[in-house]
N, CA and C atoms as an extended XYZ file, in Angstrom:
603
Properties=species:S:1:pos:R:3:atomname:S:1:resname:S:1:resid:I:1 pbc="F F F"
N        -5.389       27.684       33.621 N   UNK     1
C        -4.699       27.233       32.418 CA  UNK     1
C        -5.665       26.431       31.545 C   UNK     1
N        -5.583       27.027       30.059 N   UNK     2
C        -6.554       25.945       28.988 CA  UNK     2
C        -5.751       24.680       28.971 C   UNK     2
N        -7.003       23.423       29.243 N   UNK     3
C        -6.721       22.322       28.706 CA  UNK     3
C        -6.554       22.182       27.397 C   UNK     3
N        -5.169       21.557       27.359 N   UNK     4
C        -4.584       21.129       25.786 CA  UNK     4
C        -5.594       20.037       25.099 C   UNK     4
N        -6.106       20.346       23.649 N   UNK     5
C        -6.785       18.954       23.086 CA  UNK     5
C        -5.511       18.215       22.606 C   UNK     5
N        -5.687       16.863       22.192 N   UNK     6
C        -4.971       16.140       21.607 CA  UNK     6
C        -5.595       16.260       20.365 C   UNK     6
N        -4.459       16.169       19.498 N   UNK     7
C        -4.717       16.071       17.891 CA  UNK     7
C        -3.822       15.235       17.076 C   UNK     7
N        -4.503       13.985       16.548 N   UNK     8
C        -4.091       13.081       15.596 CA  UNK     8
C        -3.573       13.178       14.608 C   UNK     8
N        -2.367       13.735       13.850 N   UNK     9
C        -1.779       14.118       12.572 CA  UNK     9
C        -1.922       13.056       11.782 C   UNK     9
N        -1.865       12.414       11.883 N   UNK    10
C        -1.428       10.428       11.261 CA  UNK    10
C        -1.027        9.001       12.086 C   UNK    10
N        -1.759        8.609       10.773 N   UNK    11
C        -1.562        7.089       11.661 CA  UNK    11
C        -0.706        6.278       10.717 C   UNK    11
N        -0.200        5.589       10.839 N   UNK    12
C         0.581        4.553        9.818 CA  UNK    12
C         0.564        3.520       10.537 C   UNK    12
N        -0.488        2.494        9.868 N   UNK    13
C        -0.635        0.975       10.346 CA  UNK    13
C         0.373       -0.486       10.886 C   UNK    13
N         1.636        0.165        9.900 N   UNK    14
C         2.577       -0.636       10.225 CA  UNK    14
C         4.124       -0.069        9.754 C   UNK    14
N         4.328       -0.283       11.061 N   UNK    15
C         6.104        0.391       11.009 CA  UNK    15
C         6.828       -0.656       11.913 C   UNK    15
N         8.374       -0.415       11.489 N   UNK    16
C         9.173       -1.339       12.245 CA  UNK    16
C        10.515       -0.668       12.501 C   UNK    16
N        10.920       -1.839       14.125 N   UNK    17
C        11.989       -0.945       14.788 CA  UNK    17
C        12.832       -2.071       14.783 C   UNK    17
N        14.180       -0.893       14.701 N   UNK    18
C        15.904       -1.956       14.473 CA  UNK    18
C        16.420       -1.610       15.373 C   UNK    18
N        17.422       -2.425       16.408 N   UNK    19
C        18.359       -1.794       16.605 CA  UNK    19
C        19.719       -1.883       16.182 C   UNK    19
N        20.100       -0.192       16.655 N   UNK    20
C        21.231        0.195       15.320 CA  UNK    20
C        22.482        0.509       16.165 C   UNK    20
N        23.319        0.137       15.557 N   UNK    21
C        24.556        0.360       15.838 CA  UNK    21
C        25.020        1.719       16.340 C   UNK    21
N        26.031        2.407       17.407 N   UNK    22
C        26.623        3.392       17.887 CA  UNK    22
C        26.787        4.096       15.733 C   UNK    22
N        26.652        5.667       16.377 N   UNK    23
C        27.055        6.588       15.135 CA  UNK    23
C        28.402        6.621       15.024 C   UNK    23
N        28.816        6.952       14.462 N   UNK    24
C        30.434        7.509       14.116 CA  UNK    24
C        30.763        8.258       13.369 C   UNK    24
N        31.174        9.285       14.394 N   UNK    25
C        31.666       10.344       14.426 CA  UNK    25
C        30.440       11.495       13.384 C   UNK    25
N        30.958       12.423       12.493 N   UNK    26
C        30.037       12.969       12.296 CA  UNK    26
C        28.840       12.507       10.644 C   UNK    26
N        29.631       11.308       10.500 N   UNK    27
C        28.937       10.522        9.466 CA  UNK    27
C        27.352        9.846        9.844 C   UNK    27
N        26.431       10.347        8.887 N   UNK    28
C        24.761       10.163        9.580 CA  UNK    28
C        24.912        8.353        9.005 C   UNK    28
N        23.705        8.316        9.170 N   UNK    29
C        23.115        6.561        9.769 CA  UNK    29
C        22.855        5.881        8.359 C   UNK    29
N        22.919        4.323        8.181 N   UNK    30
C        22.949        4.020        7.184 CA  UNK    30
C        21.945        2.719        7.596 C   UNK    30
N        21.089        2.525        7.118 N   UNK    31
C        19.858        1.302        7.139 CA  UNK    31
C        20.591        0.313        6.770 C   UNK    31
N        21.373        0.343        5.940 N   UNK    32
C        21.903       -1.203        5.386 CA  UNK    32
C        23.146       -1.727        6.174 C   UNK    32
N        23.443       -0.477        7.364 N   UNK    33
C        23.993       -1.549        8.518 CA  UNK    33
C        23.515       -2.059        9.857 C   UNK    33
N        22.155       -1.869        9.613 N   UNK    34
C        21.112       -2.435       10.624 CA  UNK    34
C        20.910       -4.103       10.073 C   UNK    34
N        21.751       -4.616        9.370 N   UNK    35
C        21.277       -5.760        9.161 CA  UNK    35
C        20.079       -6.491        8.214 C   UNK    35
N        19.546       -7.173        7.876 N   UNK    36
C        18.237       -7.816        7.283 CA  UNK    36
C        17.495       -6.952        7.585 C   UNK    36
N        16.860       -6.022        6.703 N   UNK    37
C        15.607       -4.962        7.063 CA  UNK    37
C        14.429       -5.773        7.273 C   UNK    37
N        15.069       -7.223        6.344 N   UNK    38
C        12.871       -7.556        6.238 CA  UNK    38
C        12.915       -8.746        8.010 C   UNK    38
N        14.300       -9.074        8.160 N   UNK    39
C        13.838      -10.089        9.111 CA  UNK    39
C        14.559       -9.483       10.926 C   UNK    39
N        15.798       -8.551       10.267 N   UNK    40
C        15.701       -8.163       12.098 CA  UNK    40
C        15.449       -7.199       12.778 C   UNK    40
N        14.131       -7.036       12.643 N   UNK    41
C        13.550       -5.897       13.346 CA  UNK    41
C        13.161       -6.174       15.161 C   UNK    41
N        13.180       -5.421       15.809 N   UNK    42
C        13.052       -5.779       17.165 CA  UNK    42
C        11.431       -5.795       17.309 C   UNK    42
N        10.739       -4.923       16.236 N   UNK    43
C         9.245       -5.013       16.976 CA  UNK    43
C         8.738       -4.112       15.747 C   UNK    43
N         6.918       -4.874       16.152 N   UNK    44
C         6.106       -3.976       14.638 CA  UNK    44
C         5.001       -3.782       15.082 C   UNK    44
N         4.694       -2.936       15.103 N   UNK    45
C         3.171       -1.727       15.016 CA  UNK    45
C         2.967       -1.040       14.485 C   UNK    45
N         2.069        0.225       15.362 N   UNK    46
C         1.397        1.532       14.315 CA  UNK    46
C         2.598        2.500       14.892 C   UNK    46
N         2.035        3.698       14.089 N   UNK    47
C         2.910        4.663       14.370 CA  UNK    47
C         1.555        5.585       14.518 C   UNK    47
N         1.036        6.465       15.593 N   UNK    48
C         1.007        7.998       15.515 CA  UNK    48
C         1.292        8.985       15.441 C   UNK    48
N         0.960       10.014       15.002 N   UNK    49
C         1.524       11.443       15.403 CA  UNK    49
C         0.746       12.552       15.645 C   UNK    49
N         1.006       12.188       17.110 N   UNK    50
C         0.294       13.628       17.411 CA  UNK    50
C         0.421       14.811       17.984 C   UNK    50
N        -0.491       15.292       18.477 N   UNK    51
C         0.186       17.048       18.435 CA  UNK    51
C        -0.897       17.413       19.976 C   UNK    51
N         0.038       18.000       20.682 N   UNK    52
C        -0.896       18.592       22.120 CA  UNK    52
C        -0.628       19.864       22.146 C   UNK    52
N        -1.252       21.050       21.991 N   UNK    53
C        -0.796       21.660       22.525 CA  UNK    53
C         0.018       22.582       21.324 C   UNK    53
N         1.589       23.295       21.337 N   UNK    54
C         2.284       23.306       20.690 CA  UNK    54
C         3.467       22.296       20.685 C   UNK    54
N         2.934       20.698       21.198 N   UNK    55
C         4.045       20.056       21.361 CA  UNK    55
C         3.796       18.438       19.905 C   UNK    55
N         4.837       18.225       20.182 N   UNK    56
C         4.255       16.868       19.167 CA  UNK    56
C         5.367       15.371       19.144 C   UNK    56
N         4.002       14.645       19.191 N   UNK    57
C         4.843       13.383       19.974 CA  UNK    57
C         4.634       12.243       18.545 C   UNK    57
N         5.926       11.345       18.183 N   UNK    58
C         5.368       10.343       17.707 CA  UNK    58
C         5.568        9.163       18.361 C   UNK    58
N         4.656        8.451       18.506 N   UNK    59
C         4.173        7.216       18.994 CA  UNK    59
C         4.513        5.994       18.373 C   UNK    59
N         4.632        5.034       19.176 N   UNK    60
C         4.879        3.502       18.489 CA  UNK    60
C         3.924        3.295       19.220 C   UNK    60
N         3.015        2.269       19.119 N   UNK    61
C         2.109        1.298       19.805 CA  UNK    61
C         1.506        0.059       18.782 C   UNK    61
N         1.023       -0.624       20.072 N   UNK    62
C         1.377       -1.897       19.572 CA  UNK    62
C        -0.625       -2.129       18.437 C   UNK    62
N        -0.363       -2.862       17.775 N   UNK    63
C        -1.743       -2.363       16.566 CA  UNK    63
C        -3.010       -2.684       17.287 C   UNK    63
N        -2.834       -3.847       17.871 N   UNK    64
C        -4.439       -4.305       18.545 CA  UNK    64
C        -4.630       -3.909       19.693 C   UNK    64
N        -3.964       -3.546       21.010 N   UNK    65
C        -4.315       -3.050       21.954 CA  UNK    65
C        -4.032       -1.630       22.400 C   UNK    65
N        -2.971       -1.012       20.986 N   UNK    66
C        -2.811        0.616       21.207 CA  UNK    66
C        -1.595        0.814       22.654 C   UNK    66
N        -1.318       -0.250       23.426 N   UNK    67
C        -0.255       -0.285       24.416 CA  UNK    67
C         1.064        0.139       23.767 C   UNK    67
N         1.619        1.331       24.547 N   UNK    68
C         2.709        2.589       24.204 CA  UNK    68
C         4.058        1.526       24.312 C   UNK    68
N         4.848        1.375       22.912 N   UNK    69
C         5.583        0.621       22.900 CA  UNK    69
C         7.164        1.860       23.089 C   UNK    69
N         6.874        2.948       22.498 N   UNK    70
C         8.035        3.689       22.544 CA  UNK    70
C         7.642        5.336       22.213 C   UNK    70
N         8.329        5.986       22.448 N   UNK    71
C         7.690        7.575       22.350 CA  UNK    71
C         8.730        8.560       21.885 C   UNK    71
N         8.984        9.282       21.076 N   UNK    72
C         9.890       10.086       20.297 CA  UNK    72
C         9.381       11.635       20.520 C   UNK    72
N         9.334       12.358       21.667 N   UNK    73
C         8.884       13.777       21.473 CA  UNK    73
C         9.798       15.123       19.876 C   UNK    73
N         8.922       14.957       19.785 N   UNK    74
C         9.343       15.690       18.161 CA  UNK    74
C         9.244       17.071       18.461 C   UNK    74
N        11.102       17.328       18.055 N   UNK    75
C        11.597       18.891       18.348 CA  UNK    75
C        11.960       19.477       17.493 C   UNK    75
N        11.850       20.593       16.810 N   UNK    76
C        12.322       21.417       15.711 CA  UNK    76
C        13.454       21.510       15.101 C   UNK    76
N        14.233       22.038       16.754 N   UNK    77
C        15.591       21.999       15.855 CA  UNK    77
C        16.561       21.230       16.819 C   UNK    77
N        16.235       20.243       16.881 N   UNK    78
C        17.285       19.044       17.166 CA  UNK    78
C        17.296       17.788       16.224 C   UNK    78
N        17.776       16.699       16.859 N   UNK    79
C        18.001       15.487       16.466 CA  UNK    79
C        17.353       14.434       16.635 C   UNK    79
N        16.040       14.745       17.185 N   UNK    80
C        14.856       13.929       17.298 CA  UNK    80
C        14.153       12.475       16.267 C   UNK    80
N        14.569       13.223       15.135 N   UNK    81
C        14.146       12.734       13.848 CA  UNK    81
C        15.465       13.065       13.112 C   UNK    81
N        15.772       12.235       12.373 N   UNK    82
C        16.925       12.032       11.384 CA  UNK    82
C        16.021       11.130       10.359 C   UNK    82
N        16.682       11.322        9.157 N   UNK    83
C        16.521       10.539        8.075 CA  UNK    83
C        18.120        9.638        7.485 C   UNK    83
N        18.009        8.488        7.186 N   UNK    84
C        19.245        7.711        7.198 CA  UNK    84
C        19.704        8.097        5.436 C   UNK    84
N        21.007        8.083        5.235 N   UNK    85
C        21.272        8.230        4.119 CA  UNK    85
C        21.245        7.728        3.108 C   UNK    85
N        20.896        6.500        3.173 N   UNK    86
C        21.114        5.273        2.173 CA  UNK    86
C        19.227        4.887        2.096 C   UNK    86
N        18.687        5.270        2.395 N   UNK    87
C        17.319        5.075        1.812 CA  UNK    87
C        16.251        6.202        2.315 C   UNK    87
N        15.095        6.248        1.615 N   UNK    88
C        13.947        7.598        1.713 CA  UNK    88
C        12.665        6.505        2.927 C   UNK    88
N        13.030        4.943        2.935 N   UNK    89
C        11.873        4.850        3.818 CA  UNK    89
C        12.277        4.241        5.324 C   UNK    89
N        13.618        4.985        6.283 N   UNK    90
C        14.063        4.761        7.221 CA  UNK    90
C        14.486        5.581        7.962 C   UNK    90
N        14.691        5.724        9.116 N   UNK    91
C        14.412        7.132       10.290 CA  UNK    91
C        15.238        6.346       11.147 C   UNK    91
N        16.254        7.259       12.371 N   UNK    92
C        16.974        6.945       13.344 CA  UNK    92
C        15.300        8.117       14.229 C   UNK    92
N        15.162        7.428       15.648 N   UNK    93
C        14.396        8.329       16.234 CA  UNK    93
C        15.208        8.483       17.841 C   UNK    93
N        14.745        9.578       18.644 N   UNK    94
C        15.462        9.632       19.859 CA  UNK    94
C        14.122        9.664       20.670 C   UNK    94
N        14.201        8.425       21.039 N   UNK    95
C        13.097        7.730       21.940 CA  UNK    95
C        13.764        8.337       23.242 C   UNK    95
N        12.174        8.964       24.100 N   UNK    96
C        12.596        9.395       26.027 CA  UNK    96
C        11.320        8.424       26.686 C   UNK    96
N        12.184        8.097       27.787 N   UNK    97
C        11.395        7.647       29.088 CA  UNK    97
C        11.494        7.977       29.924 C   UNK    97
N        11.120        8.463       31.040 N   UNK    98
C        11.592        9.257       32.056 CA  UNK    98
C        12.940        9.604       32.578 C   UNK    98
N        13.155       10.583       31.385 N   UNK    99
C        14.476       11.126       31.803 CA  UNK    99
C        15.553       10.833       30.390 C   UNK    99
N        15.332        9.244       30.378 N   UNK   100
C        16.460        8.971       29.631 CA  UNK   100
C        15.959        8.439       27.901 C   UNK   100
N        17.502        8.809       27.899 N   UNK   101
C        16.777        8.259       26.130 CA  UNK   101
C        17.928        7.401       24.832 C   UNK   101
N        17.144        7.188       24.314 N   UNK   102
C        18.020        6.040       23.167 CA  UNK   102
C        17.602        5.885       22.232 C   UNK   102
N        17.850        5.813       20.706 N   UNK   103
C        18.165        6.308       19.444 CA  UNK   103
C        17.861        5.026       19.139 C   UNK   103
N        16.621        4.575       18.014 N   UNK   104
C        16.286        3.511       17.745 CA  UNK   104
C        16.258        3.617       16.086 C   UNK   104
N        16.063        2.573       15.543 N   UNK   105
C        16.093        2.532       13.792 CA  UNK   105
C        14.646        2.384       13.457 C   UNK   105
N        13.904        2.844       12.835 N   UNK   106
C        12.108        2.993       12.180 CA  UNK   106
C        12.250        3.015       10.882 C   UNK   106
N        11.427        2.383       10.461 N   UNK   107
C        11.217        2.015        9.025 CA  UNK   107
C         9.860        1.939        8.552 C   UNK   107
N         9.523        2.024        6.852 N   UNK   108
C         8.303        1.312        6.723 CA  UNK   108
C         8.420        0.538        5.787 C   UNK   108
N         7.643       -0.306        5.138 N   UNK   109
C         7.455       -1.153        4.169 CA  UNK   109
C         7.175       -0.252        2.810 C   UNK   109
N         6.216        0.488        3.202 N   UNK   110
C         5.833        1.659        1.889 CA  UNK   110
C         6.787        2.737        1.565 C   UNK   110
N         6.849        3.436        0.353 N   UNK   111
C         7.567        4.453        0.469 CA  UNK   111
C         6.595        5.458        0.672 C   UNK   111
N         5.211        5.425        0.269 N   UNK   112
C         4.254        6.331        0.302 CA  UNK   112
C         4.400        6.875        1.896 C   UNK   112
N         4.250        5.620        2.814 N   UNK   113
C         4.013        5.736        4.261 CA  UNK   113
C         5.345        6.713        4.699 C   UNK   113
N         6.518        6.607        4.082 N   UNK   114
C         7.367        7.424        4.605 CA  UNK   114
C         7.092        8.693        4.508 C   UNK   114
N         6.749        8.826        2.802 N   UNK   115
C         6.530       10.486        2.100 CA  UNK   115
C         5.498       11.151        3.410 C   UNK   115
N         4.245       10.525        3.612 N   UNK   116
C         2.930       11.178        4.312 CA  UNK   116
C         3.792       11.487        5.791 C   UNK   116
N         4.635       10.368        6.618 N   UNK   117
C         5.471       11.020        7.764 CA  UNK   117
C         6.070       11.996        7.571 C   UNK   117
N         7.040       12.388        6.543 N   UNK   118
C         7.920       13.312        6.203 CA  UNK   118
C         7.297       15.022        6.358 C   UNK   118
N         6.067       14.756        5.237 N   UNK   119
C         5.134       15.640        5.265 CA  UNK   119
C         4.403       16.054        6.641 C   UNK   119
N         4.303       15.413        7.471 N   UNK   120
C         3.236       15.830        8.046 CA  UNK   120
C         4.005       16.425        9.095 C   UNK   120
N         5.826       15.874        9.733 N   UNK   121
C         6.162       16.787       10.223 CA  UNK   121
C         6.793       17.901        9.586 C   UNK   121
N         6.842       18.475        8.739 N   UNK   122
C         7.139       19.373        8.123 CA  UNK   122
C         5.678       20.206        7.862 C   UNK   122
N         4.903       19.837        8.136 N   UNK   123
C         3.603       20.439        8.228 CA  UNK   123
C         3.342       20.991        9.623 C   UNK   123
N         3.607       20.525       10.859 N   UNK   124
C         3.828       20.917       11.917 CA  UNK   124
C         4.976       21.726       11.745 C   UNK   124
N         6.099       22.216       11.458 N   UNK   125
C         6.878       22.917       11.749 CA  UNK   125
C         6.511       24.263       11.170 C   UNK   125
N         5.469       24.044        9.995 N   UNK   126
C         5.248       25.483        9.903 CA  UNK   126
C         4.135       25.686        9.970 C   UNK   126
N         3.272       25.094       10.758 N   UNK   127
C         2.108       25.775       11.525 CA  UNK   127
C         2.699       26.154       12.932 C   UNK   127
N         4.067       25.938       13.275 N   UNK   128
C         4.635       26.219       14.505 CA  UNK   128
C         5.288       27.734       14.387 C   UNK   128
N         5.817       27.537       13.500 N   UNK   129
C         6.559       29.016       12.687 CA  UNK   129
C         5.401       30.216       12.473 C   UNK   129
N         3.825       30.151       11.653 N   UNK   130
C         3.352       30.430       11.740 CA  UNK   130
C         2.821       30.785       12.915 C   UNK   130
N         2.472       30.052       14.238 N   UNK   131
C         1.931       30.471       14.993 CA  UNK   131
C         3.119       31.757       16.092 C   UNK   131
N         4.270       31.408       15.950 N   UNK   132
C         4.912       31.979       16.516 CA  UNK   132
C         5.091       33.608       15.811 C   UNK   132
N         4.958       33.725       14.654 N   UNK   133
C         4.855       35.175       13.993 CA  UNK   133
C         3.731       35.994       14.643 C   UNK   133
N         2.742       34.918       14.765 N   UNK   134
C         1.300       35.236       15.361 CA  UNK   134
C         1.131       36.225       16.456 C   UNK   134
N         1.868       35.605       17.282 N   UNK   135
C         2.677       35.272       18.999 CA  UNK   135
C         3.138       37.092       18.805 C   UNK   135
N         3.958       37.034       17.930 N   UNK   136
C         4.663       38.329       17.690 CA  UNK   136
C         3.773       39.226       17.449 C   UNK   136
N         3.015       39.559       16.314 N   UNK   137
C         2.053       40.455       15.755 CA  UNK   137
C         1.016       41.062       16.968 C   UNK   137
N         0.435       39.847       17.793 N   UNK   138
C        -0.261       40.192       18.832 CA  UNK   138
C         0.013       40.856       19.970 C   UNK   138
N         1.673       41.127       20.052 N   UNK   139
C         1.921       41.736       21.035 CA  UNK   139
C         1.644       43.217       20.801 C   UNK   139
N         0.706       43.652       22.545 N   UNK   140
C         0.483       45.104       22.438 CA  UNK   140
C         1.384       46.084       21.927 C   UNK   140
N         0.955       47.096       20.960 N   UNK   141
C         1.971       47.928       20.835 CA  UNK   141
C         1.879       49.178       21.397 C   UNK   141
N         2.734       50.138       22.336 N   UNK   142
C         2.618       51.589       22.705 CA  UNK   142
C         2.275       52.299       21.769 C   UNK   142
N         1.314       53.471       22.473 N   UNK   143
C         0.830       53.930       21.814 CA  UNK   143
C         0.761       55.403       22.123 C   UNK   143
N         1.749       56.360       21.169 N   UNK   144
C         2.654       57.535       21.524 CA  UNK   144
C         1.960       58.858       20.795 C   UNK   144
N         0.536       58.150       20.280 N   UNK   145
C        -0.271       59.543       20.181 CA  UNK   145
C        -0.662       60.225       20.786 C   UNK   145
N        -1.380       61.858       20.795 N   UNK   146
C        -1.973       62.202       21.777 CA  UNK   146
C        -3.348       61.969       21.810 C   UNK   146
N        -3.656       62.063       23.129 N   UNK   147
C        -4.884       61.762       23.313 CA  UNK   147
C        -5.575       63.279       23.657 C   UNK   147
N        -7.680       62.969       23.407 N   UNK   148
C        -7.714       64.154       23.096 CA  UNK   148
C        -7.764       65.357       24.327 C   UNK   148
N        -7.928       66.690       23.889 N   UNK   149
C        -7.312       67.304       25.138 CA  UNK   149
C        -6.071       67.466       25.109 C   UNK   149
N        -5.287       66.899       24.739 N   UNK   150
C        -3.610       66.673       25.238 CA  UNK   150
C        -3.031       67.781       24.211 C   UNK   150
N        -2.176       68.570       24.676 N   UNK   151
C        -1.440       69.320       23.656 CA  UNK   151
C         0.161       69.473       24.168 C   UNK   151
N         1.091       69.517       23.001 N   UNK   152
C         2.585       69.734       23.504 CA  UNK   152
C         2.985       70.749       22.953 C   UNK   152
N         4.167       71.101       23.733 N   UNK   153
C         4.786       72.255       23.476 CA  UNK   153
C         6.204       72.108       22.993 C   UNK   153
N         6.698       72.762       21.984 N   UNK   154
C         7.596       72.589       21.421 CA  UNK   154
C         8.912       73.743       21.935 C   UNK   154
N        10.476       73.853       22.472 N   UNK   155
C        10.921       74.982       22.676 CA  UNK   155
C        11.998       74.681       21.573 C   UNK   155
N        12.235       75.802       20.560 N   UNK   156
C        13.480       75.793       19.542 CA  UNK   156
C        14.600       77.082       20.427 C   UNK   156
N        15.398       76.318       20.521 N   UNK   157
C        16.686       77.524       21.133 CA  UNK   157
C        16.505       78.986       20.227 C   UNK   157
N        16.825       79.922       21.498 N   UNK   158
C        17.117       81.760       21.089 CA  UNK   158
C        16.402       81.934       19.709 C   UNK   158
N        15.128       81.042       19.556 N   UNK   159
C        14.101       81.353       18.525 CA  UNK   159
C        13.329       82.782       18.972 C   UNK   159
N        13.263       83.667       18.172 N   UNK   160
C        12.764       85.036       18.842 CA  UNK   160
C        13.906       86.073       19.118 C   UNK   160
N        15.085       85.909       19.699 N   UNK   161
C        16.061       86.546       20.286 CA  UNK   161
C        16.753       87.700       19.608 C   UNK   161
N        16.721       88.481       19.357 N   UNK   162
C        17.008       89.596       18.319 CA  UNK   162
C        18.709       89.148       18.351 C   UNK   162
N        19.107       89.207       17.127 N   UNK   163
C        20.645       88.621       16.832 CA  UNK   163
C        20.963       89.807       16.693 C   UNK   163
N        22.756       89.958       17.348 N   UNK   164
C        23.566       91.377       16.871 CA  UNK   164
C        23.750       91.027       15.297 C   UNK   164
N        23.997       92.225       15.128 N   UNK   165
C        24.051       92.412       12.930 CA  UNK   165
C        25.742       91.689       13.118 C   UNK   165
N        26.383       91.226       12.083 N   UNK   166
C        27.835       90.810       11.767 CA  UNK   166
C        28.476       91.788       11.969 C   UNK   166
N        29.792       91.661       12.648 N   UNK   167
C        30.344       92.968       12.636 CA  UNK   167
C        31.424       92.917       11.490 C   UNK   167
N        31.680       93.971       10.631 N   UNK   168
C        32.347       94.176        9.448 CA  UNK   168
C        33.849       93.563        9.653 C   UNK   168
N        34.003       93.098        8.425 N   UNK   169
C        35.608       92.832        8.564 CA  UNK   169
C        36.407       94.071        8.671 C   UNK   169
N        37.369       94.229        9.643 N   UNK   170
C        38.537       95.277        9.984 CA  UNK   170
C        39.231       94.888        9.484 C   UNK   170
N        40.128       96.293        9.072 N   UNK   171
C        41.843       95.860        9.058 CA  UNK   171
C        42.760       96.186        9.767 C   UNK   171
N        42.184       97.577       11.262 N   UNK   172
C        42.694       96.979       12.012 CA  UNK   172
C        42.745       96.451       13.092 C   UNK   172
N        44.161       96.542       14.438 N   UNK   173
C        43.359       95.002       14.637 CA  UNK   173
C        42.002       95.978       16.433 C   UNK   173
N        41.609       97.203       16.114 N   UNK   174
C        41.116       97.454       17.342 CA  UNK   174
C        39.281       97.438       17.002 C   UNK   174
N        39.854       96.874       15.785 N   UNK   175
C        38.331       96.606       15.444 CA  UNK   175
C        37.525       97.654       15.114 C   UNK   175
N        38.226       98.821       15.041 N   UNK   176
C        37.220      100.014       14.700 CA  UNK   176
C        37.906      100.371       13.239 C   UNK   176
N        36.004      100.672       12.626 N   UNK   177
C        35.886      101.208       11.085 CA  UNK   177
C        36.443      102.417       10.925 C   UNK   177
N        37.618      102.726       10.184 N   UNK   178
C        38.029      103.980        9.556 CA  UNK   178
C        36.662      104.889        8.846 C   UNK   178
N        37.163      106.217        9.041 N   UNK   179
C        36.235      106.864        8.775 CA  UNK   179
C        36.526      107.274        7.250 C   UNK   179
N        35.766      107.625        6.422 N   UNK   180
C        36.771      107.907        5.044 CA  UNK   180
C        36.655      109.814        5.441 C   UNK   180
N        37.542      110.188        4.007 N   UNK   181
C        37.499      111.538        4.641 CA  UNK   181
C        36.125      112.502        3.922 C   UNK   181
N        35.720      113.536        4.544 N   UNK   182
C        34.453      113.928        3.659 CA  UNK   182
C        34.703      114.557        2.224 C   UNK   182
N        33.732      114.669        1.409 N   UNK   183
C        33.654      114.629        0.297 CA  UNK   183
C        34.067      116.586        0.122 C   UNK   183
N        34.299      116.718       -0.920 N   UNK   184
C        34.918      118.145       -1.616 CA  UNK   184
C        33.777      119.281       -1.333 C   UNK   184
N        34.467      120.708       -1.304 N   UNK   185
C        32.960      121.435       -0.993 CA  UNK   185
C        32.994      121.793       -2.357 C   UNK   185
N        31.668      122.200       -3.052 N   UNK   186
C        31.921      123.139       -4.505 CA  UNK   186
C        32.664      123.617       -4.910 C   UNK   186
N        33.321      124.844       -3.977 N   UNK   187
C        33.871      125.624       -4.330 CA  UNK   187
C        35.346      124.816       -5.112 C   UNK   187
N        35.875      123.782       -4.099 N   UNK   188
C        36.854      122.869       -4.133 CA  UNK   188
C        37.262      122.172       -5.319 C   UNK   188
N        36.249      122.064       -5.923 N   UNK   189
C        35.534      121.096       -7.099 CA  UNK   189
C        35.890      122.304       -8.194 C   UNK   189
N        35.389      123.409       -8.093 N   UNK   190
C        35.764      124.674       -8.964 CA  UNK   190
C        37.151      124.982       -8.904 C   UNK   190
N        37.574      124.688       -8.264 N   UNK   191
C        39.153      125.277       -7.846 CA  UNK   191
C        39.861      124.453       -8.859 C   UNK   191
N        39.392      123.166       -8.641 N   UNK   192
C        40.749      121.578       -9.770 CA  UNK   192
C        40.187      121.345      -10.803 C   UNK   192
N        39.195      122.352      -11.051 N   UNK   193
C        38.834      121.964      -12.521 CA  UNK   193
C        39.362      123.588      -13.028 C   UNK   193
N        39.648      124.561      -12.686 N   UNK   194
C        40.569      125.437      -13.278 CA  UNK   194
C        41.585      125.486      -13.429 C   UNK   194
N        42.484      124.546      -12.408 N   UNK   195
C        43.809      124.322      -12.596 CA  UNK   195
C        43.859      123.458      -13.354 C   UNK   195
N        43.313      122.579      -13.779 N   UNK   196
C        43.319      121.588      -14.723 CA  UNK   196
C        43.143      122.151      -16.412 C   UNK   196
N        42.744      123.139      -16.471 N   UNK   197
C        42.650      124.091      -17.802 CA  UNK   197
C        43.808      124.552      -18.104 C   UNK   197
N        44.460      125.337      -16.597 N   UNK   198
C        45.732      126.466      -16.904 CA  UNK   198
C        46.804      125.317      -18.526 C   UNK   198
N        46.952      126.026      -18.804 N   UNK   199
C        48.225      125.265      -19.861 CA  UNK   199
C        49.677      125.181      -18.963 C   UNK   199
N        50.562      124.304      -19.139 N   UNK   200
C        51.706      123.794      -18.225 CA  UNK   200
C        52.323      124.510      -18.629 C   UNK   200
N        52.588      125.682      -20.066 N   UNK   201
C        53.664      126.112      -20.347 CA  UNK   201
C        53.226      128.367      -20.242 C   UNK   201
């Protein structure tokens, strides 16, 4: 098996985590009921994002010693990443630790810093999309030509077969053609063309 490289998408120097209240029901997340954005945050560091593999993780850690404060594996089509409704620079994330997991509030100070997150996973999703077409295209395809030497034979049904001719429509029903009767002899012919002269009276 190839060893996966790690690859650095972004860094964002400083981000901050809330915690947020249970969801309800199917209404998404709102930053401005996390309380004081600027003063109750549970904790502040960097953010990474990076990419192993075809997988991609974002990172919290802490700024000066890089020690893994929280970890969000980033999935396509789930709920990994949310964006909150009530502002463009705040994120619900679904943080895992072995096994288990819990839904934290992320923020930044910048809006820029949000835009470049936004982007960059949406930049991963379609180098993921892309690679998966890839995935597709490369698969071998059969190959139903002949090879050389090779010849086939084709059979078309009773091609060749001498066909009986149609047999004539009858009228009656034994299926046999009446004969007509034969034609006049001369003499016959001389005979009704003299009677045909005589005068009637």
């Amino acid at each position: 098996m190839e060893e996966e490289y790690e690859s650095v998408l972004l860094i964002i120097r400083e981000c901050f985590v809330y915690k947020i209240p249970p969801r309800t029901a199917a209404r998404g997340y709102r930053a401005a009921e996390w309380g004081d954005l600027a003063t109750s945050f549970l904790w502040k560091g960097r953010l990474r994002v990076v990419s192993k593999g075809r997988r991609c993780e974002i990172r919290l850690e802490d700024s000066s010693s890089g020690e893994l404060f929280a970890m969000c594996p980033y999935e396509i089509h789930s709920n990994s990443v949310e964006a909150v409704l009530d502002s463009s620079r705040y994120f619900v994330l679904k943080i895992e630790n072995e096994g288990r997991h819990a839904f934290i509030g992320m923020g930044f100070q910048e809006r820029s810093d949000a835009f470049d997150f936004n982007v960059t996973l949406q930049d991963f999703v379609k180098a993921e999309k892309e690679a998966a077409e890839r995935t597709v295209d490369t698969t071998p395809k059969k190959d139903y030509g002949l090879k050389e030497g090779q010849t086939i034979n084709i059979t078309i049904g009773n091609l060749g077969v001498k066909r009986s001719k149609p047999r004539s429509a009858t009228n009656n029903n034994d299926g046999i053609v009446p004969l007509l009767p034969p034609p006049p002899s001369a003499s016959q012919v001389k005979q009704q063309q003299q009677q045909q002269q005589k005068p009637f009276f």
